[in-house]
N, C-alpha and C positions, 0 to 999 in steps of 0.2 A: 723770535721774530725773524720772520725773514729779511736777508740782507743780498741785494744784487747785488755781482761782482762789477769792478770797472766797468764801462761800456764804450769804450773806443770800437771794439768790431764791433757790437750793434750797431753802434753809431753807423757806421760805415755801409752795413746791412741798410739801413733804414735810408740814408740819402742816394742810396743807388749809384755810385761814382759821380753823380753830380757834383760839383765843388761848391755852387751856391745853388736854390730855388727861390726863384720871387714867389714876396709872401703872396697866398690870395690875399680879394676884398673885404675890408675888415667884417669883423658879422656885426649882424643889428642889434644895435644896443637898448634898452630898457634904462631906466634913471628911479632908484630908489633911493630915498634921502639924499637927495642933489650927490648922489655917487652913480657912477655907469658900469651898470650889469649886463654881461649876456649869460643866454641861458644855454647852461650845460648839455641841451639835446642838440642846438644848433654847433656848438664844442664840439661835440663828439660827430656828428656828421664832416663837418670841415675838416678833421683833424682824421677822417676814414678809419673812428675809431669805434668798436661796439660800447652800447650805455647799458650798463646793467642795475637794476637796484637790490642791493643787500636789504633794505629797510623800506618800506613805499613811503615815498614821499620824505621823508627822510638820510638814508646814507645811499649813492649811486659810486658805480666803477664804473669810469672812461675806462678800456682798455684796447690791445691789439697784440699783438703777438713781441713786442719788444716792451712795450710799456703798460703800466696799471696805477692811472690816479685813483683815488678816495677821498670822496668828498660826504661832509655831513651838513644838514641846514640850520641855521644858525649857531654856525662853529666857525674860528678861524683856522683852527686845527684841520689839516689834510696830510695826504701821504702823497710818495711819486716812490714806484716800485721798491716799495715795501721802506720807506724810510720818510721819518718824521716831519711837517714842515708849520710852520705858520705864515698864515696869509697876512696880508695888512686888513682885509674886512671882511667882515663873515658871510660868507657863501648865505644866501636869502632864498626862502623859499614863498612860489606865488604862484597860485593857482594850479597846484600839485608838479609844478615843474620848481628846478633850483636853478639859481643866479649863482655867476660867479663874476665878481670884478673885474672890470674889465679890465683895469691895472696890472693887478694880478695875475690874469689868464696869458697878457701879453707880457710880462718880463718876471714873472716867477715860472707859471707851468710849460709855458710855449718854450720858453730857453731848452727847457730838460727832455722834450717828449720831437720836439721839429725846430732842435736849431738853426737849420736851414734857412727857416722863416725870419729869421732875427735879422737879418742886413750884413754888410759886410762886416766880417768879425776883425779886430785887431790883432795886430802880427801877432804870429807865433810868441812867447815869452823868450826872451833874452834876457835881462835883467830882472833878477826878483828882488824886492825891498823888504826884508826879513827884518822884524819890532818886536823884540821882547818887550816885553808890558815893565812899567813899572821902575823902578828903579833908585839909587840914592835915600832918600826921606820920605820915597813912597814905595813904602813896602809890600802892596797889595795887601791879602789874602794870609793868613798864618796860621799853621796848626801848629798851638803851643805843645801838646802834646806831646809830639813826635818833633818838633826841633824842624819843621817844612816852612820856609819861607817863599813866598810867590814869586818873590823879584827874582831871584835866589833860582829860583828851577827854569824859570822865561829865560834868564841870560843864558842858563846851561843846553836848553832846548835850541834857544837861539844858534848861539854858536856850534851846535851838533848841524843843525839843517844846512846854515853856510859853507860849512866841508860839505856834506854831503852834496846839495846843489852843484858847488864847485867843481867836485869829484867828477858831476854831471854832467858837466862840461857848461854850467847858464853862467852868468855875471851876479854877481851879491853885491848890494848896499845895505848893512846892518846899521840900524836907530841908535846901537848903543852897543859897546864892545867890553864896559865894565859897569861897576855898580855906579851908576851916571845918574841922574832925573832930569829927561829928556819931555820939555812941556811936549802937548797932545797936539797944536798945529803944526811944532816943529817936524816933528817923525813925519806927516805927509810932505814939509817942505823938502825933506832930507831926501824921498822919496820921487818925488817930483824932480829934482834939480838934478836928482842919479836919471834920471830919463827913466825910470822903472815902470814895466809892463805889468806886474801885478805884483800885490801888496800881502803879507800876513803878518798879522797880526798875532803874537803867542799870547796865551796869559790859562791860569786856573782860576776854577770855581771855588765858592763859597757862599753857605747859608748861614746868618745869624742863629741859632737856639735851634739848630734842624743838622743832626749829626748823619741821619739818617739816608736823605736824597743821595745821590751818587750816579754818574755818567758823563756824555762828553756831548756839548752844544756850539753850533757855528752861529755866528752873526755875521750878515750884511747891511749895510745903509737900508734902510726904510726906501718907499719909493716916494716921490714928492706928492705930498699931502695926505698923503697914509702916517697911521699911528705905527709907533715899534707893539712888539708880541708885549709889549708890559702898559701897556694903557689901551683900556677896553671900552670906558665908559665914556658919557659927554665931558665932565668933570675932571676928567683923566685924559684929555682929548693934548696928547703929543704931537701931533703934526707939524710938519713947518711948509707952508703955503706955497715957497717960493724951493727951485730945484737947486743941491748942491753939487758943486763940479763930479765926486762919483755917481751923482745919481747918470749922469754921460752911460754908464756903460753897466744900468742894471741889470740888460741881460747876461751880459760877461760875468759880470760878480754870482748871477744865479747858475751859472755854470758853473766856475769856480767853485763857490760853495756848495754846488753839492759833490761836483768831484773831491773836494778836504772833506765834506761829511762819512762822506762812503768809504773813504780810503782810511779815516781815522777808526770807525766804529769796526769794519775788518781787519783791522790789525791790532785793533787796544783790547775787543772784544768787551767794549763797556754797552751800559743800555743809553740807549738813544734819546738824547733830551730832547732831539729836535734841534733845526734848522731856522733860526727864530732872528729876526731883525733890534735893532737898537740906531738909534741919534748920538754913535760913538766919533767923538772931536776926532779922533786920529784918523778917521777913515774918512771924513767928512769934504774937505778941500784936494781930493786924491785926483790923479789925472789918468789913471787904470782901475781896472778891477781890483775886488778886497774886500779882505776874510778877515774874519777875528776867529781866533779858537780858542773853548776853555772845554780842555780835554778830558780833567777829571777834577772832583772837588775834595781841594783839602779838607774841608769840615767833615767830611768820611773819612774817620780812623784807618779804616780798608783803602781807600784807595789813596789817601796822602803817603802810605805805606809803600803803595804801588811808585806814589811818584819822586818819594826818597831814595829808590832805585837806579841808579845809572843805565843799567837795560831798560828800563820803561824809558827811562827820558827818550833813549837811543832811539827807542821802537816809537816815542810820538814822534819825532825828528825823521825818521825812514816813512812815517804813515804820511807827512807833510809834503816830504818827496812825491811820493807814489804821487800823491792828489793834484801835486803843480803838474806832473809828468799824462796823467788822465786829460788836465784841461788842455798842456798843449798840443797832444795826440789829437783830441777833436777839434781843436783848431785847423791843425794841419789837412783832418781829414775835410774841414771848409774850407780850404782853400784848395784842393784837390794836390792833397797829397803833399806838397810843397813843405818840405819844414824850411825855418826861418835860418839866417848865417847871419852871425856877426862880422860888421866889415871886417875883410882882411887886417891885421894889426889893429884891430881896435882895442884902445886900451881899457882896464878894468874901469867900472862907475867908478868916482870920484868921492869920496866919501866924507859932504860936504863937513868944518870944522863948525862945531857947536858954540854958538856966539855964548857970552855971561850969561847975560839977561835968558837963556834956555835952562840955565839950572840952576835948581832951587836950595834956596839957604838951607844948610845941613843943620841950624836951629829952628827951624820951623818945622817936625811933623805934618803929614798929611794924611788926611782920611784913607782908612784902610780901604780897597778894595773898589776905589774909584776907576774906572778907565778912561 
């Protein structure tokens, strides 16, 4: 599979030294099952990009010479220069032309291909709020096998990125500094209260009775009233109606995420699960941008192998780097040029103290593998 490198100089190619461009007028929308579609030929004109179709009526290429979406009709599965994604609604096909969300078009594809178009983007990152998953009485994910425990690699990951960050010269506010269980609105509160500009979220995969699957997958917040990539159906209908404080800054989060996609899957060298959303508590009342990553899955012999390794941990903790270091690159290149400074003497986040009532009776177990 082809994998595009970072894109800060395209980036910078494509907005022309411009620091911001006002968006155009939005295009004309179509309404299929009380959802609003426009159609991928008026996309790709606005966006002065060529339409190609691989499949008639069926699979089409937006592209241009910096980017190449794929789209398929009735799929929520797409691509953006050659890397995995899931929509919140399936691209619909009518009257030999395809629809695409209009949600979707504006703060999944438009982020990646004309951020430009997005509005003023928020500062440069300064503070990053680093969460290893899990922890205490929740142990995630385990491969008994091999002696891998999830909490167990999150904290070890975690704490690799915090130096490194550091090293970086950003600010770190870490969720949890030992085997702790840290409820799931606290870590956004922890986050929030550090002033934190964006959020990651660590943790590994697993499949019950599937040893087999293996690769590395991002989640961001759903967008408001879109379903997450795991409910398809009416019956299955996840949505939540009403917007949650990250949903503020979905385009930031769709850049973010695909800058940790690209930068993890180039350096871990795993196969691509895709870039897939979820209604995850931790990310959910956030007041920046944020990622969750599950970088490889234990339930593969082979890769819990990988991640019993202190060089792989090292090497997800340096791919996490790179992808914060990606998004704040094109931040900077929106706001022309400008990178961000911390005031003179300012002091490190604060690293708010974990009241009782955040962590859980060490007699009570909890469900493996919740996040």
């Amino acid at each position: 599979m082809v994998r595009a490198a970072l894109r800060p100089l395209a980036l910078a190619a494509l907005l022309g030294g411009v620091c911001r461009a006002a968006a155009p007028a939005p295009l004309p929308v179509e309404r299929f099952d009380r959802t609003e579609y426009v159609s991928a030929v008026d996309a790709a004109d606005r966006l002065g990009m060529r339409l190609s179709w691989r499949a008639a009526g069926r699979q089409l290429a937006i592209s241009d010479s910096a980017h190449r979406m794929e789209l398929t009709a009735e799929s929520r599965e797409a691509s953006v220069d050659g890397l995995k994604l899931y929509l919140g609604s399936s691209v619909v096909s009518r009257g030999g032309r395809l629809y695409i969300c209009r949600a979707d078009y504006e703060r999944r594809l438009l982020p990646l291909v004309r951020p430009a178009w997005c509005g003023a983007p928020p500062r440069a990152p300064i503070v990053i709020a680093v969460d290893p998953g899990h922890g205490g009485v929740d142990h995630g994910t385990e491969n008994l096998r091999l002696g891998v425990q999830e909490k167990t690699v999150n904290l070890d990951v975690g704490l690799r990125l915090k130096r490194l960050l550091e090293d970086a010269g950003f600010k770190v506010v870490i969720t949890r500094t030992n085997d702790t269980k840290v409820e799931l609105p606290l870590r956004a509160l922890i986050a929030n209260q550090a002033g934190a500009d964006l959020f990651v979220s660590i943790h590994f995969n697993s499949l019950t009775h599937d040893t087999q699957t293996h690769g590395t997958e991002v989640y961001t917040f759903p967008l408001q009233a879109q379903r997450s990539d795991q409910s398809w159906g009416e019956r299955e209908n996840d949505s939540e109606p009403l917007a949650s404080p990250v949903n503020r800054f979905d385009c930031w989060s769709s850049i973010l995420g695909d800058a940790v996609h690209r930068s993890l899957l180039n350096t871990l060298h795993t196969e691509d699960r895709g870039w897939k959303t979820k209604h995850l508590a931790a990310l959910r009342a956030l007041t920046c941008p944020a990622v969750l990553v599950e970088s490889a899955y234990l339930s593969n012999d082979a890769e819990a192998a990988r991640v019993a390794s202190p060089a792989f941990r090292q090497q997800v903790a340096e791919a996490l780097l790179a992808g914060v270091r990606a998004y704040a690159a094109q931040l900077e290149l929106l706001r022309g040029g400008q990178p961000a400074r911390a005031p003179a003497g300012a002091p490190p986040p604060a690293q708010p103290p974990l009241p009782p009532s955040a962590l859980a009776p060490l007699s009570h177990p909890t469900r493996p593998g919740s996040s």
